[in-house]
C-alpha positions in Angstrom: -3.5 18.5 -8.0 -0.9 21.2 -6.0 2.3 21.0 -8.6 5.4 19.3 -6.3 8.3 21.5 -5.9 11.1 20.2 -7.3 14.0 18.5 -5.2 17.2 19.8 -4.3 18.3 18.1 -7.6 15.7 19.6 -9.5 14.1 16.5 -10.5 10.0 16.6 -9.7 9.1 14.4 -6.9 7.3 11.4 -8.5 4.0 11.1 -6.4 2.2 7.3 -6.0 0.3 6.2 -3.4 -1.4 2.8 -2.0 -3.1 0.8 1.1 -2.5 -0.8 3.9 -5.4 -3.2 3.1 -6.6 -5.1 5.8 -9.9 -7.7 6.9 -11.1 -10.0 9.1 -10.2 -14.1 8.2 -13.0 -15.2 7.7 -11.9 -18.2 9.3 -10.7 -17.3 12.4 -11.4 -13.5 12.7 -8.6 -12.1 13.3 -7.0 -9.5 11.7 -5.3 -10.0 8.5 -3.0 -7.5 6.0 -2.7 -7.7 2.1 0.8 -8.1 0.4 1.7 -8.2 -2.8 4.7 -9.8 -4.6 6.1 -7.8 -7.4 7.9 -10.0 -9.5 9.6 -6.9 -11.3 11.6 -6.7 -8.3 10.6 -9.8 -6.1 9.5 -7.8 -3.4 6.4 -7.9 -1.0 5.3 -4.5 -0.2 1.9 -3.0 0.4 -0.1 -2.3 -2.8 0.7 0.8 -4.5 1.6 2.7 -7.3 2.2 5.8 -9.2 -1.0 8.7 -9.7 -1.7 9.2 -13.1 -1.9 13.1 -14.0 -4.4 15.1 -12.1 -5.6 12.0 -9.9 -6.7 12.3 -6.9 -4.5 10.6 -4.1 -7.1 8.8 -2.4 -8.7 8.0 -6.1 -5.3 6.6 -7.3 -4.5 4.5 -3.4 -8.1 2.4 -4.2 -7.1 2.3 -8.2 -4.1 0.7 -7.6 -5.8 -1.5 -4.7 -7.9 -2.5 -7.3 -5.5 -3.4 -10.2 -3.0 -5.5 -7.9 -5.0 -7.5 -5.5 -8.7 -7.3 -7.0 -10.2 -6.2 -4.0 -12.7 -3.2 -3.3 -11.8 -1.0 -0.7 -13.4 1.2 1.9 -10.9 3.9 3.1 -10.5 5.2 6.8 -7.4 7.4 7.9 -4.2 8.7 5.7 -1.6 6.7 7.7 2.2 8.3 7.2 3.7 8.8 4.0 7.0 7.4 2.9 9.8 9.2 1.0 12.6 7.8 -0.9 14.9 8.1 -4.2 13.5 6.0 -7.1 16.2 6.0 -10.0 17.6 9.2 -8.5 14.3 10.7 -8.4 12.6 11.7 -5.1 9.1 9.5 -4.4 6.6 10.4 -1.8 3.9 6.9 -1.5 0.8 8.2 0.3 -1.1 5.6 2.2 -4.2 4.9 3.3 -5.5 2.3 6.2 -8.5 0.4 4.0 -11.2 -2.4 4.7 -10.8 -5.1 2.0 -15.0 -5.5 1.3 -15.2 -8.1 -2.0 -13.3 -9.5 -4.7 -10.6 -12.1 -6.0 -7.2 -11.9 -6.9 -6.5 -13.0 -10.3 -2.3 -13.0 -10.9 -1.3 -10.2 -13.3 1.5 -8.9 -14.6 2.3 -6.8 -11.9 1.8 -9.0 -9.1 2.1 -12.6 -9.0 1.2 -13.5 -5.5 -0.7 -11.6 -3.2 -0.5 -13.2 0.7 -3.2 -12.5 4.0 -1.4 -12.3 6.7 -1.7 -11.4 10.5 0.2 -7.7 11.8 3.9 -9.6 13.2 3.9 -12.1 10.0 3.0 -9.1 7.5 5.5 -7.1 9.5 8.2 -9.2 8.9 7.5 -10.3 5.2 7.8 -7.0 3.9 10.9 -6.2 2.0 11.2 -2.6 2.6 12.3 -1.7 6.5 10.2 1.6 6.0 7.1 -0.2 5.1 7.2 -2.0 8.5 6.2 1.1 10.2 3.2 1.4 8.5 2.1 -2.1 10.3 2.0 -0.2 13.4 0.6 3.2 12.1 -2.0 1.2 11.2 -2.7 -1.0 14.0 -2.8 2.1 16.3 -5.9 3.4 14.5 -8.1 -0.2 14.6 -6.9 -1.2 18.4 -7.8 -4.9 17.4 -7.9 -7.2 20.7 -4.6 -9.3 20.6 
């Protein structure tokens, strides 16, 4: 894994990353996103989290899938990365647009809740402004029919 240079603070960059995990209902067919509810922070965000050392991005985005919503995911396109200051420490979240395929959410400690919900509902759930955009990164690589 390419070492981070450090910020204009000196502090590393800490480097995490996630999905935007998405499916079909399977009632209605439509297109659905994944939330999760942190209650840490009682946020909804995307599912993510920090890489452990020398983990692959990608590797760590479908761990932490995984481990907070107890789906398995199949990966398409790297959708746009977000960068912000964590505790004073810079924190670059790479994500990923990925294909819920199977599983079952069991609460954990980490997330409470998880929520399926359709692009403009998911869009405004989300507690983080900057995670919004990743609705539409992500809609403009599957073109659903609205």
């Amino acid at each position: 894994m390419p070492t981070t240079p450090p910020a204009a603070n000196g502090a590393l960059t800490i480097e995490a990353a996630g999905c935007v995990l998405w499916r079909r209902s399977p009632v209605t067919g439509e297109l659905e996103l994944c939330l999760v509810h942190r209650p840490k922070y009682d946020d909804w965000s995307w599912p993510k989290g920090k890489l452990e050392r020398g983990e692959d991005a990608l590797a760590g985005a479908l761990r932490e899938v995984a481990e907070e919503t107890g789906y398995t995911a199949v990966p398409s396109v790297e959708l746009p990365s977000t960068r912000y200051l964590a505790h004073g420490r810079p924190k670059r979240v790479r994500y990923w647009a990925a294909e819920a395929v199977s599983g079952t959410f069991t609460p954990n400690e980490e997330v409470d809740r998880i929520l399926w919900l359709p692009p403009d509902e998911a869009r405004r759930r989300l507690t983080s402004p900057m995670d919004a955009g990743l609705v539409d990164a992500l809609l403009a690589t599957l073109r659903p029919a609205r």
